[in-house]
LUMKE-944420 format. One record per residue: residue number from 1; residue in three letters; x, y, z of N, C-alpha, C, O, CB in turn. Coordinates in Angstrom, 2 decimals, always signed. Glycine has a CB too. Layout:
BEGIN
+-----+-----+---------+---------+---------+---------+---------+---------+---------+---------+---------+---------+---------+---------+---------+---------+---------+
:   n : res :     n_X :     n_Y :     n_Z :    ca_X :    ca_Y :    ca_Z :     c_X :     c_Y :     c_Z :     o_X :     o_Y :     o_Z :    cb_X :    cb_Y :    cb_Z :
+-----+-----+---------+---------+---------+---------+---------+---------+---------+---------+---------+---------+---------+---------+---------+---------+---------+
: NUM : ALA :       X :       Y :       Z :       X :       Y :       Z :       X :       Y :       Z :       X :       Y :       Z :       X :       Y :       Z :
...
+-----+-----+---------+---------+---------+---------+---------+---------+---------+---------+---------+---------+---------+---------+---------+---------+---------+
REM end
This chain:
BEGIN
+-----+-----+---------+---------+---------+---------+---------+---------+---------+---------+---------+---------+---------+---------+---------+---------+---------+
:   n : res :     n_X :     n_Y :     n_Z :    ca_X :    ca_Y :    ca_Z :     c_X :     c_Y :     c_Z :     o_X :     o_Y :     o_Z :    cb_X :    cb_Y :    cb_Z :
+-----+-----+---------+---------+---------+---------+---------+---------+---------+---------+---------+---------+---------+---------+---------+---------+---------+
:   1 : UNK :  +78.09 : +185.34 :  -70.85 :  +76.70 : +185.50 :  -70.49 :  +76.50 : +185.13 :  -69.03 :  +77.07 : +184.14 :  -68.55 :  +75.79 : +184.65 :  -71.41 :
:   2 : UNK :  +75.57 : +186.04 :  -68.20 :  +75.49 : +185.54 :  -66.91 :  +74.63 : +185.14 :  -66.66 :  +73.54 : +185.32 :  -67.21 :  +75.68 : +186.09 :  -66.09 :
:   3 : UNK :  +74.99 : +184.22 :  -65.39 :  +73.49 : +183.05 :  -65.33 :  +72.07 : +183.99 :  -64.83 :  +72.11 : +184.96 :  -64.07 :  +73.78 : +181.48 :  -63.77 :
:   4 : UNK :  +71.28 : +183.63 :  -65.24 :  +69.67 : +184.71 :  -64.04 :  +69.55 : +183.67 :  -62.98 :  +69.89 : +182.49 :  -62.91 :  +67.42 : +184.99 :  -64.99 :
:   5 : UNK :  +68.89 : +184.60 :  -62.08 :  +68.39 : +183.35 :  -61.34 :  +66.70 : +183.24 :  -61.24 :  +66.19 : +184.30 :  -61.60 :  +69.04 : +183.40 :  -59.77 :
:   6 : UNK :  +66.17 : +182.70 :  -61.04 :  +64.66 : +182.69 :  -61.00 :  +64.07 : +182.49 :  -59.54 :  +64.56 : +181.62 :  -58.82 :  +64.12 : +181.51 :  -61.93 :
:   7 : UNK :  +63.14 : +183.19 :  -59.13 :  +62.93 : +183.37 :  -58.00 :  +61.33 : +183.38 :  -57.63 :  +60.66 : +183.52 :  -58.65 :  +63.64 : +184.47 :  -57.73 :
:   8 : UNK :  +60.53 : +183.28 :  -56.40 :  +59.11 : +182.88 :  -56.82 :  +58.96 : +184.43 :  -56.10 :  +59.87 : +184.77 :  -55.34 :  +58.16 : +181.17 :  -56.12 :
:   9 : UNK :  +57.81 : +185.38 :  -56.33 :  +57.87 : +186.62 :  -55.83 :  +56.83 : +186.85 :  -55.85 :  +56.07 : +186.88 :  -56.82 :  +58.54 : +187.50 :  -56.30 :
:  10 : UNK :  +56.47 : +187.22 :  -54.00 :  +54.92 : +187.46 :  -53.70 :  +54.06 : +188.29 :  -54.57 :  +54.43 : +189.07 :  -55.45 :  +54.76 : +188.08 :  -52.44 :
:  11 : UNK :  +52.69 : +187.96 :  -54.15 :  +51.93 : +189.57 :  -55.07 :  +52.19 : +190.48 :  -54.07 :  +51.79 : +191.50 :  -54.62 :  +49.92 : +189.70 :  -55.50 :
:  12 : UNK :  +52.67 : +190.91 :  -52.70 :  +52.72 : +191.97 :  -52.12 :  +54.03 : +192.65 :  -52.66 :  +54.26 : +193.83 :  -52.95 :  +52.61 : +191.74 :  -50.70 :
:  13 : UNK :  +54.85 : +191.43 :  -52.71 :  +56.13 : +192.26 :  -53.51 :  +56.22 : +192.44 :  -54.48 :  +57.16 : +193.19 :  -54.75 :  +57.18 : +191.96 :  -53.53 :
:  14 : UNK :  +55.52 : +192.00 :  -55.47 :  +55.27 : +191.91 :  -57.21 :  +54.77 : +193.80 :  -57.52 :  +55.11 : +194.60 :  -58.38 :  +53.47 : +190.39 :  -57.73 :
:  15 : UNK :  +53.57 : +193.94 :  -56.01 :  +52.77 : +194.69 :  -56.60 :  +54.16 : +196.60 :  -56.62 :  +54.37 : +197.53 :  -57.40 :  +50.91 : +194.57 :  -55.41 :
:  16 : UNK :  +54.79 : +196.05 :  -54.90 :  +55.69 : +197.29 :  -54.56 :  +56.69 : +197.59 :  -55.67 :  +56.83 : +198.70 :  -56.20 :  +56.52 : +197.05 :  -53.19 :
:  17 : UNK :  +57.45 : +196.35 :  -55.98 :  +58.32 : +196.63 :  -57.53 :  +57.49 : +197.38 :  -58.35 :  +57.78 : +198.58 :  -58.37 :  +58.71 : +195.22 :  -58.48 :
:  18 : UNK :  +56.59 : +197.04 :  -59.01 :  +55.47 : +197.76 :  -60.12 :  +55.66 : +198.74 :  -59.72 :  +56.46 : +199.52 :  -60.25 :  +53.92 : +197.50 :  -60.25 :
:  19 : UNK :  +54.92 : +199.04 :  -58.58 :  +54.58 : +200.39 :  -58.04 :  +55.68 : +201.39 :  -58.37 :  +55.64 : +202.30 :  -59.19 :  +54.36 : +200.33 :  -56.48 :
:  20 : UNK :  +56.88 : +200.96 :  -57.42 :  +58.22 : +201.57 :  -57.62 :  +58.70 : +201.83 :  -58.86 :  +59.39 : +202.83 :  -59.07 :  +59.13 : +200.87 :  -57.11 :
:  21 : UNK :  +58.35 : +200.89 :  -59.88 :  +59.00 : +201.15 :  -61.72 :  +59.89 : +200.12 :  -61.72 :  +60.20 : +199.85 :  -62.88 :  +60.00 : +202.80 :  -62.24 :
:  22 : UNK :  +60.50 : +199.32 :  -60.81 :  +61.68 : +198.28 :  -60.35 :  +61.04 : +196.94 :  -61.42 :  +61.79 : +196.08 :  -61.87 :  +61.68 : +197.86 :  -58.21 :
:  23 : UNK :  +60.17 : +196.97 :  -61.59 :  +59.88 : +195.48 :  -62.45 :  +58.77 : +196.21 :  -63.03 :  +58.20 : +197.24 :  -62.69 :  +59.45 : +193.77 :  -61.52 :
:  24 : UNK :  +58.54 : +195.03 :  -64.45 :  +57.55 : +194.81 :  -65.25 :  +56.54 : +194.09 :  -65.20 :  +57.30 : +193.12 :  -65.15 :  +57.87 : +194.59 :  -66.01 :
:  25 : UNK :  +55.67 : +193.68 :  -65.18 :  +54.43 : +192.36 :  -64.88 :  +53.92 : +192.35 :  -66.56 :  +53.41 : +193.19 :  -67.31 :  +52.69 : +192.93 :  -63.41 :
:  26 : UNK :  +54.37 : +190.93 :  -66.72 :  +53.99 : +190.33 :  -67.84 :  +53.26 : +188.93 :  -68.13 :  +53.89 : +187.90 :  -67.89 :  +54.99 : +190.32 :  -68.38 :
:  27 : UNK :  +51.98 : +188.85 :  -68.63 :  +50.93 : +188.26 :  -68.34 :  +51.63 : +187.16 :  -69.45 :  +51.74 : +187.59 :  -70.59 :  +49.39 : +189.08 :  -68.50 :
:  28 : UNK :  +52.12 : +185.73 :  -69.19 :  +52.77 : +184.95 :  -69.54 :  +52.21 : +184.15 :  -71.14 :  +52.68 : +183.42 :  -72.02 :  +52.86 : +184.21 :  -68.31 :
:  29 : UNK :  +50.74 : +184.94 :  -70.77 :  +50.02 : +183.28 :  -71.65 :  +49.70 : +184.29 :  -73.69 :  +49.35 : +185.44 :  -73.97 :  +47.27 : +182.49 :  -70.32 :
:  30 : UNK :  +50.05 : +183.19 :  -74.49 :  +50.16 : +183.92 :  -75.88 :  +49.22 : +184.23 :  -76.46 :  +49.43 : +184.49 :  -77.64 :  +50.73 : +183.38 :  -76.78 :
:  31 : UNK :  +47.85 : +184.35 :  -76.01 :  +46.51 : +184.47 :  -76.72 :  +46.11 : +185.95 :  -76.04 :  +45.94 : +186.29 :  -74.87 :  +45.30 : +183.04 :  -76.38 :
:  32 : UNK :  +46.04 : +186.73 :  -77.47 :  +45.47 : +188.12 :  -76.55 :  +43.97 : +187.82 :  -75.79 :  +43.65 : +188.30 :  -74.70 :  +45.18 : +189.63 :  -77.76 :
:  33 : UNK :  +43.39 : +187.21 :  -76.35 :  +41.83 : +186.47 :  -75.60 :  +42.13 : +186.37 :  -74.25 :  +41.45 : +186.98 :  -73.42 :  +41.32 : +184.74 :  -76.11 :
:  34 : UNK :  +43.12 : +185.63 :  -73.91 :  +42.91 : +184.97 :  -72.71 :  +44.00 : +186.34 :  -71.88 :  +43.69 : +186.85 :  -70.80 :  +43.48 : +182.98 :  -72.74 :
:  35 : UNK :  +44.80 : +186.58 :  -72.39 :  +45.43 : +187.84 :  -71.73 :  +44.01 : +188.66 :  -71.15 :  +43.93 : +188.96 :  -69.96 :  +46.44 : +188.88 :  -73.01 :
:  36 : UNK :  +43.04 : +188.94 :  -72.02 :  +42.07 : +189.85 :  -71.75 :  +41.06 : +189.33 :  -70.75 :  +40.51 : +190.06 :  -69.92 :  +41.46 : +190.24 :  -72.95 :
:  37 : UNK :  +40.90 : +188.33 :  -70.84 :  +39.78 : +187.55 :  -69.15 :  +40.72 : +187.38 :  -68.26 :  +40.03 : +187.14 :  -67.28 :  +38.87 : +185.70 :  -69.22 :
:  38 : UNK :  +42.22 : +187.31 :  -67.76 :  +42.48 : +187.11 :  -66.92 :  +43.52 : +187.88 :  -66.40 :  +43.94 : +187.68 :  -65.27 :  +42.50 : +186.14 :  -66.97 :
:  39 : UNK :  +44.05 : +188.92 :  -67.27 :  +45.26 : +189.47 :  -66.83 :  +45.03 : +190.12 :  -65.79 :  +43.84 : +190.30 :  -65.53 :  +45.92 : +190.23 :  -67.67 :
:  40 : UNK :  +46.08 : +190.68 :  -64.85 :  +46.03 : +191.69 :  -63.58 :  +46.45 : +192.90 :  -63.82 :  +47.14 : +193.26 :  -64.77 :  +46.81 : +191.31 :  -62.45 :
:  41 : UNK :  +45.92 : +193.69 :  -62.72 :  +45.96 : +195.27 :  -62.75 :  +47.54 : +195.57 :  -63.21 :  +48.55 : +195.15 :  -62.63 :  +45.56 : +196.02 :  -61.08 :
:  42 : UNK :  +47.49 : +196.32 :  -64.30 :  +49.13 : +196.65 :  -64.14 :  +49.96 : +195.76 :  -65.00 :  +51.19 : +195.90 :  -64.96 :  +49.69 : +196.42 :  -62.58 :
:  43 : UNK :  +49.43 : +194.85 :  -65.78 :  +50.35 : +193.84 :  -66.27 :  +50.69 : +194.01 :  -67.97 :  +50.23 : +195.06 :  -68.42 :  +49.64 : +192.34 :  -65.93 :
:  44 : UNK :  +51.15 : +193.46 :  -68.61 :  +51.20 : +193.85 :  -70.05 :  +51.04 : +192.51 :  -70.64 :  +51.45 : +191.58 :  -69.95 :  +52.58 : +194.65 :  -70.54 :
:  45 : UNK :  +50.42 : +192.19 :  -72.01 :  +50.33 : +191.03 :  -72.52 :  +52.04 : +190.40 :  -72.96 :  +52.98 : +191.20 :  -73.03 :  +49.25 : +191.25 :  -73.76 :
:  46 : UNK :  +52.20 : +189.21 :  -73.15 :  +52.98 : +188.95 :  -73.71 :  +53.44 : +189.74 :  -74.89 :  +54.48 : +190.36 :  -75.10 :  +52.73 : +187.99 :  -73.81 :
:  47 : UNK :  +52.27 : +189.52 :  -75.69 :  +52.60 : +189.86 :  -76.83 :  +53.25 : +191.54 :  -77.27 :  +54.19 : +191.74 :  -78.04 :  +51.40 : +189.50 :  -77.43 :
:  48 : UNK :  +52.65 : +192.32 :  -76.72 :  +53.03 : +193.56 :  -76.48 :  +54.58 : +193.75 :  -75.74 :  +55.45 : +194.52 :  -76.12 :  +51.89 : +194.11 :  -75.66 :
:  49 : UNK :  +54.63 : +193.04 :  -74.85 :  +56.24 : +192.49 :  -74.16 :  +56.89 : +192.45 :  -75.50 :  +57.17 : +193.50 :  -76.08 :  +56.35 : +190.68 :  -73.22 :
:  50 : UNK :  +57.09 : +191.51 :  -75.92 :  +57.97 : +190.95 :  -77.08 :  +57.78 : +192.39 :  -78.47 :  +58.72 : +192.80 :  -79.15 :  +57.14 : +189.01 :  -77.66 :
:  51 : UNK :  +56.70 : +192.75 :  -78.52 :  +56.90 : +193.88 :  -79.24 :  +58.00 : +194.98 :  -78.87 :  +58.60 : +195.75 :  -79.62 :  +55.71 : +194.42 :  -79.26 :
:  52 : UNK :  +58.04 : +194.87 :  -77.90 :  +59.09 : +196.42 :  -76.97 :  +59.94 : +195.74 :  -76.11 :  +60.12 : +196.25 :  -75.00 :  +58.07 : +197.74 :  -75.72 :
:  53 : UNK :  +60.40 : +194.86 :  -76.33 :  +61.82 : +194.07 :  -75.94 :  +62.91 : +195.00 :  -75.93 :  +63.33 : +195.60 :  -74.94 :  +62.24 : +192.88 :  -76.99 :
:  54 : UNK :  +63.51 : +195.11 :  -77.53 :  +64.73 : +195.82 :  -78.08 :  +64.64 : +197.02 :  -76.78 :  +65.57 : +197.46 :  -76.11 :  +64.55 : +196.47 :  -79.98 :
:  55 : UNK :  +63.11 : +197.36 :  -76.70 :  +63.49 : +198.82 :  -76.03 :  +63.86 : +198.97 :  -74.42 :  +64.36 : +199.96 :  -73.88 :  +62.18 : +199.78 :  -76.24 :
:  56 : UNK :  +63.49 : +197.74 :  -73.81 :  +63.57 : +197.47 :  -72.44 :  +64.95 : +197.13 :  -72.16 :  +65.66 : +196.32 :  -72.76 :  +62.64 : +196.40 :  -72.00 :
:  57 : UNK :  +65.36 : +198.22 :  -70.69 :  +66.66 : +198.06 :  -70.49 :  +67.38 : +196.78 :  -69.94 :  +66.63 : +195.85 :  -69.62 :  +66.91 : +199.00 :  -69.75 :
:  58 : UNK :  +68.80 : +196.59 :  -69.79 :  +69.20 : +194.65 :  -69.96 :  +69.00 : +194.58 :  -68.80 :  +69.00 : +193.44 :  -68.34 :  +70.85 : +193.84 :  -70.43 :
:  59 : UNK :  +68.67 : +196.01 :  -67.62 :  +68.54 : +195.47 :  -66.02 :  +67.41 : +195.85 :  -65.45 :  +67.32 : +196.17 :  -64.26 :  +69.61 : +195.96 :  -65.03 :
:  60 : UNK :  +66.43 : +195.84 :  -66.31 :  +65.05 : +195.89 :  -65.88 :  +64.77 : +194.49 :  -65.39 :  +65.09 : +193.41 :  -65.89 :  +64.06 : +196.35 :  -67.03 :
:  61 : UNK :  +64.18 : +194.73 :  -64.45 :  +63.50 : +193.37 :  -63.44 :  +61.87 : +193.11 :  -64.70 :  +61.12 : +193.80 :  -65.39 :  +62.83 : +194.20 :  -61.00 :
:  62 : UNK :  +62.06 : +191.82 :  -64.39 :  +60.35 : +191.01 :  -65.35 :  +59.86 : +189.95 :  -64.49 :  +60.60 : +189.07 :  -64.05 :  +60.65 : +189.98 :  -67.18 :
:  63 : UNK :  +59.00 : +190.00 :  -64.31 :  +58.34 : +189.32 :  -63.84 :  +57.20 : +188.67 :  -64.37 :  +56.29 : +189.45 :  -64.64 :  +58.18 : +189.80 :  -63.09 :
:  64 : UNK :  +56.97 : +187.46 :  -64.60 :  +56.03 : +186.39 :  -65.67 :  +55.28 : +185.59 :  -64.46 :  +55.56 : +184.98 :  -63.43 :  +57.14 : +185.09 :  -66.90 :
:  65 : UNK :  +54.09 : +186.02 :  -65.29 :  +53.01 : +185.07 :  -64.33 :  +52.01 : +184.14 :  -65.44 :  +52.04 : +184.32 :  -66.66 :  +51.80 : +186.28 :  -63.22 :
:  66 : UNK :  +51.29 : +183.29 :  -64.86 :  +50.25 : +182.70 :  -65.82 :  +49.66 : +182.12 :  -64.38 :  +50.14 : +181.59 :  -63.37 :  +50.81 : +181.48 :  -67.29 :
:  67 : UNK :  +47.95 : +182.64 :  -65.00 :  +47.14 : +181.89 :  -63.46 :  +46.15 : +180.81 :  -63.61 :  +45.62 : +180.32 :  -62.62 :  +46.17 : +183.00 :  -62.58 :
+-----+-----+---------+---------+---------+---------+---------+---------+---------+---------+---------+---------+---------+---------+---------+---------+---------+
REM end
């Protein structure tokens, strides 16, 4: 297994990955409630994440936020 590394990644660069298809934006926090008052343009709930895991490729970029 290889190590990840974790990295802190601007919103200017958060937003160009998205843009590009290069990463995912995944709204960190487990309550669809609170996913819904605070998530950002473009982002997917957790919960929906973890639904479509299996289907996401092993070198797709993710990116997790909570604000």
């Amino acid at each position: 297994m290889q190590k990840s590394e974790v990295t802190r990644v601007s919103p200017m660069e958060t937003r160009r990955r998205m843009n590009s298809g290069k990463a995912i934006l995944v709204c960190g926090y487990e309550s669809d409630e609170k996913f819904q008052s605070v998530h950002l343009q473009g982002a997917e709930s957790l919960h929906h994440f973890l639904n479509r895991l299996l289907d996401i490729q092993k070198e797709q970029e993710i990116i997790f936020y909570c604000n």
